[in-house]
C-alpha positions in Angstrom: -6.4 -9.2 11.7 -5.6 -11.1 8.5 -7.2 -13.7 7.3 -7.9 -16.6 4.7 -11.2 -16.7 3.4 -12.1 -20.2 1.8 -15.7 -20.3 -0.3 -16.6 -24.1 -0.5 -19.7 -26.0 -1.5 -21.5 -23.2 -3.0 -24.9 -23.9 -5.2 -24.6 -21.2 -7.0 -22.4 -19.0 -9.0 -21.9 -15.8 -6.5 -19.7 -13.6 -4.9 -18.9 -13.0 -1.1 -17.5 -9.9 0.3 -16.0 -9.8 3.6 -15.6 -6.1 5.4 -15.7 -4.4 9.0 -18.7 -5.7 11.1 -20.8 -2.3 11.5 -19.5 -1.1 8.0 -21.9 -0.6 5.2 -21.2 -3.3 2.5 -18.9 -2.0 -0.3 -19.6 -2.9 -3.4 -16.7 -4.7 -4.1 -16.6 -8.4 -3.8 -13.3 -10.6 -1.8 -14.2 -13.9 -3.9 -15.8 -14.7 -6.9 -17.6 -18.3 -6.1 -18.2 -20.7 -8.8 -21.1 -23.3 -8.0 -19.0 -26.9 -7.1 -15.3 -25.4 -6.9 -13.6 -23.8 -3.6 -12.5 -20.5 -3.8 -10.1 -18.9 -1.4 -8.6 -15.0 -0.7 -6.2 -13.2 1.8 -8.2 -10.1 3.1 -8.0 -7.5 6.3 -11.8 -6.8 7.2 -11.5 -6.5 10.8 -13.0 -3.9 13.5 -12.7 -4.3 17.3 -12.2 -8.2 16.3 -15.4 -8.5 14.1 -16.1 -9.1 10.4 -19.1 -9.5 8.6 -19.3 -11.6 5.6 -22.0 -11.9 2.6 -22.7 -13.9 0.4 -25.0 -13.0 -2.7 -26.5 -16.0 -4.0 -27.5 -19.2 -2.8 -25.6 -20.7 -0.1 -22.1 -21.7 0.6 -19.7 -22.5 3.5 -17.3 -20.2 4.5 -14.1 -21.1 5.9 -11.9 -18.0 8.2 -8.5 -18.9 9.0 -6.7 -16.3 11.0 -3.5 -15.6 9.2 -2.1 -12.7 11.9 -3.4 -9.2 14.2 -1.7 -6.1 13.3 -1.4 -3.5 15.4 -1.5 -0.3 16.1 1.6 1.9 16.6 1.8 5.1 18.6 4.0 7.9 16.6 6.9 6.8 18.2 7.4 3.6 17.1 7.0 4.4 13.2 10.2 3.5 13.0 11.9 -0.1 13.2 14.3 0.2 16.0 15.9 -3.1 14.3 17.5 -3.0 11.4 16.6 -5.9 9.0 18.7 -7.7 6.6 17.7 -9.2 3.1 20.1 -11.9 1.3 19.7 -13.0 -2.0 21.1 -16.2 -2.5 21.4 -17.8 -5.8 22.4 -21.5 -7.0 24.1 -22.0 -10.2 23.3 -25.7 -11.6 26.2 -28.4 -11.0 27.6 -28.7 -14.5 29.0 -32.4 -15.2 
């Protein structure tokens, strides 16, 4: 799963890391909270469909907005039976 994290309200200055419910914490932090000012981060912290988050000082409202689920792929499907096309397009400004 990917998802937005979104620090609000927070009392303190603090950081909040979000990893793998069952995982030990790392000691790396997802967002770096300023007391009064909303703070927000992609991250990918799931396992079996839970996260844990924490938050080091003080307290603050956390907001988790599902952005996608990835999913596994057997060996087989490594490869992208599709083939995918990029285009570049570029305007030039109208000149009078």
């Amino acid at each position: 799963m990917v998802m937005n994290v979104t620090a609000t309200n927070a009392t303190h200055n603090t950081y909040v890391s979000v990893y793998p419910y069952g995982a030990s914490r790392p000691n790396t932090s997802n967002l770096n909270v300023t007391a009064g000012r909303p703070v927000a981060n992609l991250v990918v912290p799931v396992k079996d469909g839970k996260i844990t988050l924490y938050n080091h000082a003080g307290s603050t409202d956390l907001i988790g907005d599902v952005q996608g689920v990835l999913r596994t792929l057997s060996p087989h499907r490594l490869c992208n039976q599709h083939q995918h096309q990029h285009q570049l397009r570029r305007r030039r400004p109208s000149r009078p």
